[in-house]
N, C-alpha and C positions, 0 to 999 in steps of 0.2 A: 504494500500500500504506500503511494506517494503521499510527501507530507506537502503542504502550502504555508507558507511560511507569511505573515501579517506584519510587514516593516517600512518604517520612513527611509527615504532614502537619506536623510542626515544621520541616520542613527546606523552609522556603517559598524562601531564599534560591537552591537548586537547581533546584527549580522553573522559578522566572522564569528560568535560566537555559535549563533545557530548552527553554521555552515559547519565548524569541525565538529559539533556534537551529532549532528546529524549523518554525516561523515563517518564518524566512529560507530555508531549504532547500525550503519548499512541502510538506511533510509533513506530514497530519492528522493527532492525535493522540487516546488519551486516557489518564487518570491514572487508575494504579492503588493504592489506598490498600496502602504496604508494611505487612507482618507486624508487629507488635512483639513483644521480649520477654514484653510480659505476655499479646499476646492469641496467641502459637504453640501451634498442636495439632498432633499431641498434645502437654500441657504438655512442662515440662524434666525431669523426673523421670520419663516414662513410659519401658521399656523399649527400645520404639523407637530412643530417639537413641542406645542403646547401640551399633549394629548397624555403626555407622562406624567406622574405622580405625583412632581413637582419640578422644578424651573431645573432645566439640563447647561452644563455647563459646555461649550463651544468642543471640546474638546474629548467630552463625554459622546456629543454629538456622533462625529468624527470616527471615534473609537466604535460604535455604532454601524456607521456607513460603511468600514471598514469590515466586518465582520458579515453584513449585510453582501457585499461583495465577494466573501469567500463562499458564501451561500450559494450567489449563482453561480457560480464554478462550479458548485458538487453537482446544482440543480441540471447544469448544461450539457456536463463532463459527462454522465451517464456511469458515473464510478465511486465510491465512498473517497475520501478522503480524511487525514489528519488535520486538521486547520490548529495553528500552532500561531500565538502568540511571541514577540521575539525576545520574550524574558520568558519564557516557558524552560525550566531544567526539567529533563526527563531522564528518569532511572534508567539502568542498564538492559532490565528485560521488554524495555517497551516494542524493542522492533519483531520480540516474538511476541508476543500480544498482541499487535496489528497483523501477523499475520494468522493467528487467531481465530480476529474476528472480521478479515477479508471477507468471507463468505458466508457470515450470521446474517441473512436477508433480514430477521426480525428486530435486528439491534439498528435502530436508525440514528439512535444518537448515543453516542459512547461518551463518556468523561474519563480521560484518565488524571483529574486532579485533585487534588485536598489542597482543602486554603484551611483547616482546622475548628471550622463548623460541621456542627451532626451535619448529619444527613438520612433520613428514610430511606434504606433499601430492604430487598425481600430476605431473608434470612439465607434460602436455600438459593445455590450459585447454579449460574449457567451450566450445560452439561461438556458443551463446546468452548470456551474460554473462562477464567478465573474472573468473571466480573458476575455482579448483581444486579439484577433490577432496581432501579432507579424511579424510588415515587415520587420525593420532595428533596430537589437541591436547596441552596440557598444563595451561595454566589460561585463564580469559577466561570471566565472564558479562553483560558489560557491555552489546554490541553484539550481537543477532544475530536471522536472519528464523527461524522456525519457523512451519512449516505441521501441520495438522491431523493425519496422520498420523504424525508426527515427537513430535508433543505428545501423544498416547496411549502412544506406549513410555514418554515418559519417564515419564509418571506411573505407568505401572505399574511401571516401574524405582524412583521413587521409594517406590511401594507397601510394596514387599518391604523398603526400607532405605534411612535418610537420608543425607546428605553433605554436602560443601561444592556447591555449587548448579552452580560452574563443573566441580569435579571428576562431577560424574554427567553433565551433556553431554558431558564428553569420552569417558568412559568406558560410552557408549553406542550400541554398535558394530554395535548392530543400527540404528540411522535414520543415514539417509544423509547425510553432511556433509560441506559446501562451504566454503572460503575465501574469502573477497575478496582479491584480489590487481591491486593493491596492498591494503593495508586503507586500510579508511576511517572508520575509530573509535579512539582510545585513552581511558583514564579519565582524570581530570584529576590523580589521584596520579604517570602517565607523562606528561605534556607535556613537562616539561623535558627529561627523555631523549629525547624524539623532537624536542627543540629549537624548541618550541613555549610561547608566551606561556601561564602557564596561565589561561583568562579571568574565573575565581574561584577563592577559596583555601577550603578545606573538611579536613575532616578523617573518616577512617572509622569508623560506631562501633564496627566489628569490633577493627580496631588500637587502640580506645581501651579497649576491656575484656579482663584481665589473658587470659592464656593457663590452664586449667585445671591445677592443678597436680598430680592425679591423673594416676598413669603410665597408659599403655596396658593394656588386660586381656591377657591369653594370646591371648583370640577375637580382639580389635582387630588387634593383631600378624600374627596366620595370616589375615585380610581385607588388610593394606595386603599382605604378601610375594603372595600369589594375585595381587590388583591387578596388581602389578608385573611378574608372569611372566604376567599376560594383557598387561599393555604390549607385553614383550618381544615375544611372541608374535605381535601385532600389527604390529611392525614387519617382523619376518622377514617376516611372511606379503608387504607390499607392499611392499619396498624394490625389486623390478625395476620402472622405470617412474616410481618416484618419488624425492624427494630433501629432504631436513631442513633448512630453510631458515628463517630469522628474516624472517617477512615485513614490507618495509618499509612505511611508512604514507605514502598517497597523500600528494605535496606538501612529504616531510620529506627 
């Protein structure tokens, strides 16, 4: 399985990181030229980015359109893919894990990450690869496989209304999603948590530009409570059979 790889081109330093990891692991790759603030559609001002939970930062945007764009790639490609973040560190057994789960047609969305929040998956694992069903993430767009059918909801998810990139994966309960278990990814902002050397230092642009200082609208407010009681919801619906568990990261 080819991975797609999600980078600015200033940000060549991450890059060459991706590149020898990737490299070393035996996964082909290729580079996807990320969003920028200045070149996101629709602009910052269209309606659209209204439609989120609350006021989106330019950059959040961005990050968004970017991900949105690896979508159509899988959606076009006719093929799963890895969509990879370029601060994504991945464990050593990931390239056998992708091939894995090459050929699980019923796994449309895979995550292989842990950012150190539970997560609802089924208790009982795949028969075909070491991952689990996947009821309620909670953040993570760093690591993860999506197949073709999985990348048409979400773009039509994204059609109707934007978000944070990692919040619309989770919160799309119609494609079917799997865990890696153990995981086999964290971003290089979690290394040190998972007690790992971080192999370059970097910073995100997201966390480098301010937070919006405009409150939430009425509408934003009545979208995140809905949100939250489709969470709820969701959990009730599978807790027989499954369990909330902080998946560990292969190796830590």
């Amino acid at each position: 399985m080819r991975a797609l790889v999600i980078n600015l081109w200033s940000e060549g330093t991450r890059m060459g990181f991706m590149a020898e990891q990737l490299g070393r692991l035996g996964i082909a790759f290729e580079r996807l030229e990320a969003v920028t603030p200045e070149t996101v559609t629709p602009p910052p001002g269209d309606p659209y980015w209204r439609l989120w939970e609350r006021p989106l930062r330019v950059t959040e945007m961005a990050a968004m359109a970017s991900h949105r764009a690896a979508w159509a790639r899988v959606a076009a490609g006719g093929e799963p893919l890895l969509i990879l973040e370029d601060d994504a560190v991945l464990m050593s057994g990931a390239g056998d894990f992708l091939a894995d789960v090459a050929t699980i047609a019923e796994a449309e969305l895979v995550t292989l990450e842990t950012r150190g929040r539970r997560k609802l998956i089924a208790k009982a694992p795949h028969p075909g690869a070491p991952m689990h069903r996947l009821w309620q993430d909670r953040t993570g767009a760093a690591a993860y496989v999506l197949r073709p059918s999985g990348a048409e909801k979400l773009l039509a998810r994204a059609a109707r209304a934007p978000g944070l990139a990692d919040a619309i994966l989770c919160s799309a309960y119609d494609v079917a999603a799997w865990q890696a278990v153990p995981a086999l990814a964290c971003q290089l902002d979690q290394c040190e948590a998972e007690g790992i050397a971080p192999p370059i230092r970097t910073e995100s642009a997201i966390a480098r530009e301010p937070r919006p200082t405009a409150a939430p609208s009425p509408d934003q407010r009545r979208r995140r409570l809905a949100a939250q009681l489709r969470m709820a919801a969701r959990h009730a619906a599978h807790l027989i059979g499954s369990e909330r568990v902080r998946v560990p990261l292969a190796g830590s």
